[in-house]
C-alpha positions in Angstrom: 0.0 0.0 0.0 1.5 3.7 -0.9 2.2 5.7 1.8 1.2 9.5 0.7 3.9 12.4 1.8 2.1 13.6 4.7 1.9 9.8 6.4 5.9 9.6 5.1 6.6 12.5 6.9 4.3 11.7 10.2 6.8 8.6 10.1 9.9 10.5 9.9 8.5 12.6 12.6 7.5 9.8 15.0 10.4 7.8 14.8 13.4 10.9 14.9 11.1 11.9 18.6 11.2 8.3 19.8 14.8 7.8 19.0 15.7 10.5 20.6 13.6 10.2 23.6 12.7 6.2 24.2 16.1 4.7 22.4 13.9 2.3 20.5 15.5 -0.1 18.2 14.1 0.1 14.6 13.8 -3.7 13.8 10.0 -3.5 12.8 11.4 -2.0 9.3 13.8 -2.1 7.3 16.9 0.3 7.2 16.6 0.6 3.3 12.9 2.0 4.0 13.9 3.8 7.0 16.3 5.3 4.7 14.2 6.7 2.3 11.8 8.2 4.7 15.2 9.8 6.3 16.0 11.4 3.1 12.5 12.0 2.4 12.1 13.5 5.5 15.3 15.7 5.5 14.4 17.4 2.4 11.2 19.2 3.8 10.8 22.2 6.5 8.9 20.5 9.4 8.7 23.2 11.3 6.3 24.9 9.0 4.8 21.3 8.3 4.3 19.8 12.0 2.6 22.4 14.6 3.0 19.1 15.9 1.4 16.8 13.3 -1.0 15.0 15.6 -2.8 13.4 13.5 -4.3 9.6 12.7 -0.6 8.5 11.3 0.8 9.5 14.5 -1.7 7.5 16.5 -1.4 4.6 14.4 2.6 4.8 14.3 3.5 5.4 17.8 0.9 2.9 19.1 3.3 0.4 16.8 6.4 1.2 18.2 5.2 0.6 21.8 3.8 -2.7 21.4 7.3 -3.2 19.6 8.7 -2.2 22.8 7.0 -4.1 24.9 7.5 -7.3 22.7 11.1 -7.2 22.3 11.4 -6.0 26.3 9.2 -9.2 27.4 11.2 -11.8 24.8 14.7 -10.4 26.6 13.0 -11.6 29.8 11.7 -14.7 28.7 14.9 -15.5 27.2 16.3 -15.9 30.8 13.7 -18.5 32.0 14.2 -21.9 32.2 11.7 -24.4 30.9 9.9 -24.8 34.0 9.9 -20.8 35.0 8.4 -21.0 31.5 5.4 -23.4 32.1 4.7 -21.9 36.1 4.8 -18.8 34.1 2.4 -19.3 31.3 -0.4 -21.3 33.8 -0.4 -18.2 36.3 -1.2 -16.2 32.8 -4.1 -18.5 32.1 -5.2 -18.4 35.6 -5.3 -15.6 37.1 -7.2 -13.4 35.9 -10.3 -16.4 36.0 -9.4 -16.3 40.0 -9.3 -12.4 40.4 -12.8 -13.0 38.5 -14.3 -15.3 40.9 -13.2 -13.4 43.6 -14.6 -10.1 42.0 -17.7 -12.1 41.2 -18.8 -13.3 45.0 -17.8 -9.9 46.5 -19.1 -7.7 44.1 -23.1 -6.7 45.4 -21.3 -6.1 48.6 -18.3 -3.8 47.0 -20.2 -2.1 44.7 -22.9 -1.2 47.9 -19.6 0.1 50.1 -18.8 2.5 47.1 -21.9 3.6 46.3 -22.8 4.5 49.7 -19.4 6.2 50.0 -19.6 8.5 47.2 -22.7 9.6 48.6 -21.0 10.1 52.2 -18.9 12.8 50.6 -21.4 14.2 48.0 -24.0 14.8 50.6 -22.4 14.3 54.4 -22.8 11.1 56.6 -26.3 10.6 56.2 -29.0 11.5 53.6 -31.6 14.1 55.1 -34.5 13.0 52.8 -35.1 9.9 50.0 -37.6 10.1 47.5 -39.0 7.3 46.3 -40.2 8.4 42.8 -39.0 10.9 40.5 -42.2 11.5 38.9 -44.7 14.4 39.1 -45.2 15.1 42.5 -42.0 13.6 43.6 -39.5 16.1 41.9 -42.1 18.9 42.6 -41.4 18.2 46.5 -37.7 18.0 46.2 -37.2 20.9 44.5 -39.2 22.8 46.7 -37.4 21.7 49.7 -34.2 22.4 47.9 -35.3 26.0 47.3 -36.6 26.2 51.1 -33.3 25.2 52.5 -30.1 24.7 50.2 -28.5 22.2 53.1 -31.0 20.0 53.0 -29.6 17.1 51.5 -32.0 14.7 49.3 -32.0 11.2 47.0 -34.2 10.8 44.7 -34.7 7.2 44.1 -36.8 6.5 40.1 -37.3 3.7 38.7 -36.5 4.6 35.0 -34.1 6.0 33.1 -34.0 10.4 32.0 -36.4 11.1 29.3 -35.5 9.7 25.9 -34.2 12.3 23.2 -37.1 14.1 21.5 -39.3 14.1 25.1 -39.7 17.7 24.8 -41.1 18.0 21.3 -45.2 18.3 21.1 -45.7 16.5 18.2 -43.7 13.6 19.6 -45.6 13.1 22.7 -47.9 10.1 20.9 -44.6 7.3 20.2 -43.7 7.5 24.0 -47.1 6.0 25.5 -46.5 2.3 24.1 -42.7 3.2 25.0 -42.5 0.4 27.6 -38.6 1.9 28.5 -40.6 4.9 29.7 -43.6 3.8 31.1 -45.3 1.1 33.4 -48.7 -0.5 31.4 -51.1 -0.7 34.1 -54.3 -3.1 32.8 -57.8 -2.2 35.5 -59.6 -4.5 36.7 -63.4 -4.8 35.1 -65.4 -1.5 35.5 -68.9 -0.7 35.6 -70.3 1.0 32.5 -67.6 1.7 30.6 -64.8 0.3 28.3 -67.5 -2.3 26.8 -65.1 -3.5 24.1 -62.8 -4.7 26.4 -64.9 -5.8 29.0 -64.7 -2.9 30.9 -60.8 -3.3 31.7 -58.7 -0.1 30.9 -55.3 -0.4 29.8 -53.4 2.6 32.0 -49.9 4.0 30.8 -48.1 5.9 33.9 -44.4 7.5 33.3 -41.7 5.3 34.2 -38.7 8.0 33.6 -37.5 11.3 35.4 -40.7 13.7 35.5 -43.1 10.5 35.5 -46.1 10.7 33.8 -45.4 14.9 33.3 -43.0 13.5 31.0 -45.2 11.4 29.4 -48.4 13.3 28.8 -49.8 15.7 26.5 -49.2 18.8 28.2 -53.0 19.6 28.6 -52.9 21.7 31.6 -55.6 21.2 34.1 -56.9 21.6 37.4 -59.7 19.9 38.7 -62.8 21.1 39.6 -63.1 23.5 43.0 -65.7 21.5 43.9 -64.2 18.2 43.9 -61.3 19.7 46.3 -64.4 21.3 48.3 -65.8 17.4 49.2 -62.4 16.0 49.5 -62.1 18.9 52.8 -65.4 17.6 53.9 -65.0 13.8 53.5 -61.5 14.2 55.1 -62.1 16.6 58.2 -59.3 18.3 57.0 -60.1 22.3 55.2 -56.6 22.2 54.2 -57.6 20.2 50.7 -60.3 23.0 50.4 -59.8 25.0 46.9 -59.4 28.2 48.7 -56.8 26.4 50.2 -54.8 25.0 47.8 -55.7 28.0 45.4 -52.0 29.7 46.5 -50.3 26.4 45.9 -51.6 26.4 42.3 -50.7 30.2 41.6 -46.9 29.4 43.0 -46.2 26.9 40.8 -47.4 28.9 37.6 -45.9 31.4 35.3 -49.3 32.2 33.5 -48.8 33.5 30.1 -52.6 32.3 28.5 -55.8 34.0 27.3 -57.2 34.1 31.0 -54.8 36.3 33.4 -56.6 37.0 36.7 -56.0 36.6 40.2 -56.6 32.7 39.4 -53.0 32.4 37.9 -49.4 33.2 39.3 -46.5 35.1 36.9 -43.3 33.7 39.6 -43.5 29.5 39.5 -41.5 27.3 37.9 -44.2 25.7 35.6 -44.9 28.2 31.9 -48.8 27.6 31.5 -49.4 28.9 27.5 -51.1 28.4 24.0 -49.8 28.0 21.3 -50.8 30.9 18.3 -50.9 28.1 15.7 -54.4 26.4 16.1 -56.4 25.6 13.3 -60.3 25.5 13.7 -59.9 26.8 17.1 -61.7 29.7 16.0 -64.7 28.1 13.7 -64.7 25.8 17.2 -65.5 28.8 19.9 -67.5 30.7 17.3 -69.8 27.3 18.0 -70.0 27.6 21.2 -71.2 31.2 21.3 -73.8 30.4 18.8 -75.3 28.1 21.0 -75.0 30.1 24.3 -72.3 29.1 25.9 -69.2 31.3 26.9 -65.7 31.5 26.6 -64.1 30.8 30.1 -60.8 29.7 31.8 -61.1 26.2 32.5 -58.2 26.8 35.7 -60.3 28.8 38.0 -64.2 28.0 39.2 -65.2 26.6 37.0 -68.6 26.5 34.8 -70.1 24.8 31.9 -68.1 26.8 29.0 -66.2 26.3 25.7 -62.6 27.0 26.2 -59.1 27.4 25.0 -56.9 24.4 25.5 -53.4 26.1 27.6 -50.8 23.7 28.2 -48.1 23.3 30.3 -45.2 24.6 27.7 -42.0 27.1 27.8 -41.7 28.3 24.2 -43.6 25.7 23.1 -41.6 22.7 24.5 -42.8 20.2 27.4 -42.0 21.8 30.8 -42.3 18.7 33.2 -41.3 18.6 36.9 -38.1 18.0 35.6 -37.8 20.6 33.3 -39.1 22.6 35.7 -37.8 22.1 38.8 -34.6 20.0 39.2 -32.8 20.1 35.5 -32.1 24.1 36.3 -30.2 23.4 39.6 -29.3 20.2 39.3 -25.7 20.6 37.9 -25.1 23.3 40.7 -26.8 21.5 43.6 -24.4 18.6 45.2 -27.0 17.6 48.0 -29.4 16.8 45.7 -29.0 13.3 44.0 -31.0 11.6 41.6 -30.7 7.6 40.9 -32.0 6.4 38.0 -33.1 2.8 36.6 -33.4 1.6 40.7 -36.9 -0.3 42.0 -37.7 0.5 45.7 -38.8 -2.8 47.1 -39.6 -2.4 50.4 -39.9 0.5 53.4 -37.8 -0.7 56.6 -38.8 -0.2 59.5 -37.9 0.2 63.4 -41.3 -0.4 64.9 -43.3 2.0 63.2 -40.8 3.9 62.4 -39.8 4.5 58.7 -35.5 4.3 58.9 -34.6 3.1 55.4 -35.6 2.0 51.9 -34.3 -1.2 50.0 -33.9 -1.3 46.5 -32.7 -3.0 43.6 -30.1 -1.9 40.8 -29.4 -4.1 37.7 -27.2 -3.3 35.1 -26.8 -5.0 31.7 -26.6 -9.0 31.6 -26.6 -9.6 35.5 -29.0 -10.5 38.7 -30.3 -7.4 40.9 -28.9 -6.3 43.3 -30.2 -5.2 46.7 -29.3 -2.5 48.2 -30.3 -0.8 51.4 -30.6 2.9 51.8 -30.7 5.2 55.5 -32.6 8.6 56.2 -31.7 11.0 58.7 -35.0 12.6 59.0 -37.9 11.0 56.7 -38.8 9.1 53.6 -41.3 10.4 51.0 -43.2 8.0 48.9 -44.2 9.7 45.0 -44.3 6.3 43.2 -47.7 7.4 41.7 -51.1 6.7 42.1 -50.0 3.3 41.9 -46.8 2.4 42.4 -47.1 4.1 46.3 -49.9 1.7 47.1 -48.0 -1.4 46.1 -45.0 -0.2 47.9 -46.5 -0.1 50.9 -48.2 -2.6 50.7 -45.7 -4.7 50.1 -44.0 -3.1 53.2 -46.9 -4.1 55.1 -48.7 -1.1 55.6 -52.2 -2.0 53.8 -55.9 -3.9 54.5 -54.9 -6.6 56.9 -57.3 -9.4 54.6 -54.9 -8.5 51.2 -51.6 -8.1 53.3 -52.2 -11.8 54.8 -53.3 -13.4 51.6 -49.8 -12.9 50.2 -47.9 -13.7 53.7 -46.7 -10.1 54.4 -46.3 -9.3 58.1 -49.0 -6.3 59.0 -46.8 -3.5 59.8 -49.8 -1.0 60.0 -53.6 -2.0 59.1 -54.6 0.9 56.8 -57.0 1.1 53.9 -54.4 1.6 51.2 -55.4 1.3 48.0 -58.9 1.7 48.0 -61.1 4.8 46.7 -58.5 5.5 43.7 -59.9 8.4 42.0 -59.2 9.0 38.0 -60.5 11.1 35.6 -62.8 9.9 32.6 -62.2 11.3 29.2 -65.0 11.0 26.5 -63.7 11.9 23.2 -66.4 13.3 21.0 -64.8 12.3 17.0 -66.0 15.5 14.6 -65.9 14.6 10.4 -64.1 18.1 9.0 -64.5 18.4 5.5 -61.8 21.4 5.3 -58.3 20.7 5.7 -57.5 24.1 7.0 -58.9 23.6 9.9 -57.0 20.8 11.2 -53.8 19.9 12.1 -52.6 17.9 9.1 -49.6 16.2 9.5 -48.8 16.5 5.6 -49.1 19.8 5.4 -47.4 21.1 9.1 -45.4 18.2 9.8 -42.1 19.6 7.7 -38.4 20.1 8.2 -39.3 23.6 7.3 -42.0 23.8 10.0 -39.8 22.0 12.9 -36.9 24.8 11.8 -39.8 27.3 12.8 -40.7 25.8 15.8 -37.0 25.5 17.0 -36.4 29.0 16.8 -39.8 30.3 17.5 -42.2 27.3 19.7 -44.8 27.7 17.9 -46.3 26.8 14.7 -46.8 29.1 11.3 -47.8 31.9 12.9 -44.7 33.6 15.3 -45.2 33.0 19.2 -45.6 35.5 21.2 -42.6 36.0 23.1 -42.1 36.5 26.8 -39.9 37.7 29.1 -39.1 34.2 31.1 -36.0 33.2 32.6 
């Protein structure tokens, strides 16, 4: 194969630097070569040529010479061996590294648990403050919350899945991540009463299985529920605390409001952009509708009434803003207490009577058994698995009806009714046959490299978004 002048002269380089500096002996070529690429070599300014020439020849060549140099070194040793130094020497090579494996192999769950629990000693002190179990919705919500409240506060957030997948934050995207089993938990319900006829009344249930949980998963619709239905849970619970009035300055704290609807319903300081976008075909044709038949045109995130409405969503220049969007991805580069582990399974709360103290989990990494591991709280443990991973974990920890807990041989830890009364919202989708294209979103028309180009630099669709001043 030729070698073209600017590998003949990375050669000459390599080797005149080496011989200078390693007094390596040149048998991998010959001299007559050697030669030429001397003479070669000698004819040609390298100073102008090499500013040093590090480039792919140099690599290449130098990685040569040292293997060179370690085979010639280890056949000068060898050469002093007898036979029998020879064959002791060669069965240690076979050997050894299988024993060094074996021993690595028994000792490794509880090697890897001493290091892991070290690193986390000097990240965030002796002892973790706070664990949360779940990195979804609610759960990053709380941590960065207490974060903000008190920046020594040290918390672990424990999530089963992985960080959201590449193209998460897209709208338009939001539809391949539901059957996404990486990123979510398929949940299938158990038969309900006067619904889901096709399938017998059993709902299949997606739930986020990645940082953010199911905010990472969703839509992006954004909204609350109905004053009313926080109203009765006050009154069912004795508690006014989960009274809308209540929790009103909880919602306005987490918002930056920039919709159609600003009042005193909305705050303009949270973490959490609540928009529209300006691109909405039909939107218009759709309220005009509504009007024509008497209804008005109300905010569907304050007290509510029977109204038409326009769709906001929970967006920052028009892409996904998520709990972890939100509220951890901004500090958590600059925030050492705060640790999130990813691809981990909580399996069961420990406890010192009825005292919380710990949480046991599992990590598995590619092509090997779990392993258990066992993590301590200085002050408390939060469980934000979700609407359904919570119950299971506790009730698996034996906190649950006694009847259920003793069917599967778990020791009662605390009798409570977890579980029961799950509350979910039904959604009836009303299918409308438009005979005009232009008042639709048609993936033909607005799915293009042109229009993602506009969306990249602007969040929004053909029209220009109106743009905000947000941090």
């Amino acid at each position: 194969m030729a070698i073209n002048e600017e590998a003949q002269f990375s050669i000459f380089y390599i080797v005149r630097k080496l011989k200078n500096s390693h007094k390596v002996s040149y048998a991998f070529a010959s001299k007559r070569k050697f030669a030429k690429i001397t003479e070669l070599g000698e004819s040609k300014n390298f100073a102008a040529t090499f500013n040093p020439p590090v480039t792919a020849h140099f690599a290449a060549i130098k990685m040569y010479m040292d293997y060179q140099r370690m085979f010639w070194t280890t056949w000068n040793y060898m050469e002093k061996l007898n036979l029998g130094q020879c064959l002791v020497l060669a069965v240690l090579i076979y050997t050894l590294p299988k024993i060094l494996y074996a021993i690595y192999d028994i000792g490794a769950s509880i090697i890897r648990s001493a290091i892991r629990m070290m690193i986390f000693s000097v990240i965030v002190g002796i002892a973790i403050n706070l664990y949360m179990v779940g990195g979804g919705t609610g759960g990053l919500a709380v941590a960065g919350n207490l974060i903000a409240a008190n920046r020594n506060y040290s918390v672990l957030v424990l999530e089963s899945g992985g960080f959201p997948k590449e193209g998460n934050e897209v709208p338009a995207y939001a539809p391949r991540f539901v059957p996404d089993t990486d990123v979510t938990f398929q949940y299938k319900s158990v038969p309900q009463q006067n619904i889901l006829s096709r399938s017998n009344g059993s709902a299949k249930i997606s739930s986020g299985r990645m940082v953010g949980g199911t905010s990472s998963l969703n839509f992006m619709h954004f909204n609350r529920g109905n004053p009313l239905d926080y109203d009765e849970w006050a009154k069912s619970t004795g508690d006014d605390s989960w009274s809308y009035s209540n929790l009103l300055p909880i919602f306005r704290k987490m918002e930056t409001y920039v919709g159609d609807y600003p009042s005193d319903q909305h705050g303009d300081s949270g973490p959490i952009v609540i928009s529209r976008p300006q691109y909405a075909p039909g939107l218009d044709t759709w309220l005009e509708a509504g009007r024509s038949l008497g209804y008005p045109i109300y905010d569907a995130n304050g007290p509510q009434k029977i109204s038409f409405t326009k769709t906001e969503f929970s967006k920052k220049f028009g892409r996904r803003a998520s709990s972890y969007t939100s509220y951890i991805e901004p500090i958590l580069a600059s925030t050492p207490n705060l640790r999130i582990l990813t691809n981990v399974n909580a399996t069961q709360i420990m406890f010192s009577g009825k005292r919380a103290i710990g949480v046991k989990y599992e990590t598995k990494s590619e092509n090997s058994l779990p392993v258990e591991n066992v993590a301590y709280a200085r002050k408390e443990i939060i469980i934000s698995a979700g609407s359904y991973g919570s119950p299971i974990l506790l009730q698996k920890s034996g906190i649950g009806p006694r009847d259920v807990l003793e069917a599967a041989k778990i020791p009662v830890v605390h009798e409570l009714p977890v579980g029961k009364n799950l509350q979910n919202h039904a959604v009836v989708e009303l299918d409308f046959v438009i005979n005009n294209i232009s008042a639709v979103i048609y993936p033909a028309r607005d799915f293009t490299p042109e229009n993602f180009e506009l969306w990249v630099s602007t969040g929004d669709g053909k029209k220009i978004y109106r743009h905000y001043n947000l941090q």
